[in-house]
Structure formats: structure tokens, C-alpha cells
C-alpha positions in Angstrom: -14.0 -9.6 14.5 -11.9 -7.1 16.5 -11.1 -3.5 15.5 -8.1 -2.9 15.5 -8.0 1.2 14.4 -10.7 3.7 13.9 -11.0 6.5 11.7 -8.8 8.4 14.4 -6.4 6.2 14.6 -5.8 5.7 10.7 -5.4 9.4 10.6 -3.2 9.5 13.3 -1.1 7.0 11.4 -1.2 8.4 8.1 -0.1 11.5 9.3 2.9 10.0 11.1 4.0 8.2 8.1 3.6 11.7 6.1 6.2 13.1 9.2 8.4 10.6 8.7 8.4 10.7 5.1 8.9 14.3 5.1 12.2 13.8 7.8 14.0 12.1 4.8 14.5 15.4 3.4 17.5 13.8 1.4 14.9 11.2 -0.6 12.6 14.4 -2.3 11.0 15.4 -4.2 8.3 11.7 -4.1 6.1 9.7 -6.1 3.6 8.2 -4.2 2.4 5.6 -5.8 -0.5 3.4 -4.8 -0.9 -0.5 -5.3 -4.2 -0.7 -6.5 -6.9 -1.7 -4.6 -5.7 -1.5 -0.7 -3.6 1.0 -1.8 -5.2 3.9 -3.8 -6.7 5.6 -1.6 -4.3 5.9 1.1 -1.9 7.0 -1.5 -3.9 10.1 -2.2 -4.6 10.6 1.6 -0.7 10.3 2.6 0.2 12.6 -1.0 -2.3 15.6 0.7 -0.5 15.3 3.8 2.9 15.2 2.4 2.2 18.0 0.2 0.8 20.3 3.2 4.4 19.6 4.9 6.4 20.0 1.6 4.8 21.8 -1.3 3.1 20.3 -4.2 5.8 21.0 -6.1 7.6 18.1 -4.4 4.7 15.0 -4.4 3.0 13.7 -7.4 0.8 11.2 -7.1 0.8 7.1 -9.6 -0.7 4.1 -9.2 0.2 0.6 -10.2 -2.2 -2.2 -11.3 -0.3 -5.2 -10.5 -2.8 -8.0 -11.6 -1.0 -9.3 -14.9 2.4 -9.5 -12.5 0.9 -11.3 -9.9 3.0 -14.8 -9.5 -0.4 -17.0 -8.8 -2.0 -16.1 -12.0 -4.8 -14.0 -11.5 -5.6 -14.9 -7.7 -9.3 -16.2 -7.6 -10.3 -15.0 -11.0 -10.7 -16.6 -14.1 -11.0 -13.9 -15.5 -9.1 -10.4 -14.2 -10.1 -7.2 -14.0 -7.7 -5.3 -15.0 -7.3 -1.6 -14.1 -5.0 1.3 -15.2 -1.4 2.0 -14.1 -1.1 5.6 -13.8 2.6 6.5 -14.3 2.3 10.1 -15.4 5.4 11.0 -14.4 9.9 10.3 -15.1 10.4 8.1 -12.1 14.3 8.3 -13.0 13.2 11.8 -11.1 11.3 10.8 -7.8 12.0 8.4 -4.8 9.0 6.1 -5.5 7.1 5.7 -2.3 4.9 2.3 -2.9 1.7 2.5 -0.6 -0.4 -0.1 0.2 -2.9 -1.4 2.7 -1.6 -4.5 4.5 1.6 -6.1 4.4 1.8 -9.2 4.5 4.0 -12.1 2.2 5.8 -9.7 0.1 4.2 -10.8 -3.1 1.9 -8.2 -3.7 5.0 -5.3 -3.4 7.0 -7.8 -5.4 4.5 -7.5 -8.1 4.4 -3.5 -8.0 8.1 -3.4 -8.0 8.1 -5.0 -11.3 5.4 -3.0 -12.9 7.0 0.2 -11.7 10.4 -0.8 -12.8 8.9 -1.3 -16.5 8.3 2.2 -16.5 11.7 3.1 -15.5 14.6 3.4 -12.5 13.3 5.4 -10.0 16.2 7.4 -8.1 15.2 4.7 -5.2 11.8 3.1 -4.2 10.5 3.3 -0.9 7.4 1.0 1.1 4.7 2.6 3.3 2.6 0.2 4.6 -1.2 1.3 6.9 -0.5 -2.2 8.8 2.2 -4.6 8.7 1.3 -7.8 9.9 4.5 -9.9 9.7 4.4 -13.5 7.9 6.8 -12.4 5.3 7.3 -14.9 2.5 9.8 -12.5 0.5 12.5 -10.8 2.0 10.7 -7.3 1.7 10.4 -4.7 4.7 8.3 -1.1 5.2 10.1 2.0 5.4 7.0 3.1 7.1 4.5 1.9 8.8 1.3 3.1 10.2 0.4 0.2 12.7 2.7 -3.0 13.2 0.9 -6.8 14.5 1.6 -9.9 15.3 -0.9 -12.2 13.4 -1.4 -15.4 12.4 -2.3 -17.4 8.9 -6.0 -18.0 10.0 -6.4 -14.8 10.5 -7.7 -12.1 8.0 -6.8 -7.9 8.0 -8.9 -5.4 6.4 -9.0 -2.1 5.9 -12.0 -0.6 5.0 -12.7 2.9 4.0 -15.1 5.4 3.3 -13.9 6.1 -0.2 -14.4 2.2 -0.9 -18.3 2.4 0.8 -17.1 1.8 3.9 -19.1 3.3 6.3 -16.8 4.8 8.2 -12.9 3.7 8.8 -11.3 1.0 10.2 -8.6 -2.0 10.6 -10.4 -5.1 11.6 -9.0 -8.3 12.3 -11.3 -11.8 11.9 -10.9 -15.3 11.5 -10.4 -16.5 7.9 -13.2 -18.5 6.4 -11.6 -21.9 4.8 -13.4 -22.7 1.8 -13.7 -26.7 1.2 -10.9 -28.3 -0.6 -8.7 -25.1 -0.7 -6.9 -22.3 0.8 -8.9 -19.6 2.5 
């Protein structure tokens, strides 16, 4: 396993996403809205910092649950668990500012799109993304991105943090375990 960031460095990234975010003066006032799970909690992180730079008035904070829009059923679940979408707000008002964890085929953003779009046209949608790792299935690109890598299909990203029981933060990078007769 390899680390890729610390604490410091996923701060450091976070707050240069919030910078850049905040540049696009044109796109306010934002909905960031995190994908739940990888998402959610750097959605509230990055809506703090955004709000320290442009006013609360101009960032409210969604998230998406996109497990019954996922296009391979219900991943490795039988049985999902579903959890709630929190759209508590007109998005026909906001440039929607998806936030997830790790990028990586395009599916899981394809998924949120749909879900937010059933809650309405946003004046425009927006990615920010902690790591991009590349291997795009779908033709889907960040707007911003905390930290960009080259990996490969046997490999495996994770970002763990302290508000998931993590005991402190970080990216790591490992080999993917196969499991027999299937895909890791």
C-alpha cells in the first residue's frame, strides 16, 4: 500500500479546489452536492471553505444517493442500502457542483447526474473530484481536481477519512484483491 496524500495534503487540495471554484465568479451562487458515500464528507469540507471565501449566502450544501441509478444493479449487494438524497434546494437556481471521492469510469457521476437531474435543470452542473485517476469508461471529465494519477485496473484508491473512522486522512493506493471467479 502506498500513500499517496496525508491529512495536509487533502487540505491543501480541498482548499485549492475551493480557490478555483471561487475564480468562476460567473458560475455563483453553488450547490455542492455530494455523491454519497466518497463524496459526503468532502462536500461539506469544500462548502465551509467556499463559504469562508464567498458568503454563505452563496453555497448551500445536497447530496445525492445514487444506488437505485447505478447501471450494474446494486454493485455487490443483493440487497441495497439505500440512503437519502438531500435536495433541499431549486437547483434551476445554483451551478450544481458534484463532489466525489475518486474518479474513475464515469459511471458513478453518470448515476448522480441522473438523480440530480430528476430534481430539476440546474443553471449548469459542475465535477470536483479529491483524486482523478484516469481509466474513463464514459466520456466525463473534472472541473476540478484535488490530485490527478496515472493508475492501473489492478490497482485500488481510497480515501479514508476521519469523519468515516478513519484514523487520520489519507489517499492510499494498493493492489486489488481478485476474488475467485469474478471481478475484483
Amino acid at each position: 500500500m502506498t500513500r499517496v496524500l496525508d491529512a495536509a495534503g487533502i487540505a491543501k487540495a480541498l482548499a485549492a479546489m475551493a480557490d478555483a471554484i471561487a475564480g468562476r465568479a460567473e458560475d455563483g451562487p453553488w450547490a455542492i452536492v455530494g455523491i454519497r458515500r466518497g463524496g459526503e464528507h468532502l462536500a461539506r469540507r469544500l462548502t465551509e471553505l467556499l463559504r469562508a471565501k464567498v458568503g454563505r449566502d452563496k453555497v448551500v450544501l445536497g447530496f445525492v444517493d445514487i444506488t437505485l441509478y447505478r447501471d450494474d444493479g446494486f454493485g455487490p449487494n443483493d440487497w441495497p442500502e439505500i440512503g437519502a438524497t438531500d435536495i433541499l434546494f431549486a437547483p434551476r437556481d445554483y451551478t450544481v457542483v458534484l463532489v466525489d471521492d475518486v474518479l474513475y469510469t464515469g459511471r458513478t457521476v453518470r448515476s448522480a447526474l441522473d438523480v440530480m437531474l430528476d430534481y430539476g435543470r440546474p443553471r449548469a452542473v459542475r465535477l470536483a473530484v479529491l483524486v482523478d485517476r484516469g481509466l474513463r469508461e464514459l466520456p466525463i471529465s473534472a472541473d476540478f481536481v484535488g490530485h490527478r494519477m496515472t493508475t492501473t485496473a489492478n490497482e485500488r484508491v481510497d480515501v479514508r477519512l476521519t469523519e468515516s473512522g478513519a484514523a487520520d486522512d489519507a489517499v492510499e493506493v494498493s493492489e486489488r484483491v481478485h476474488k475467485k471467479g469474478g471481478r475484483a
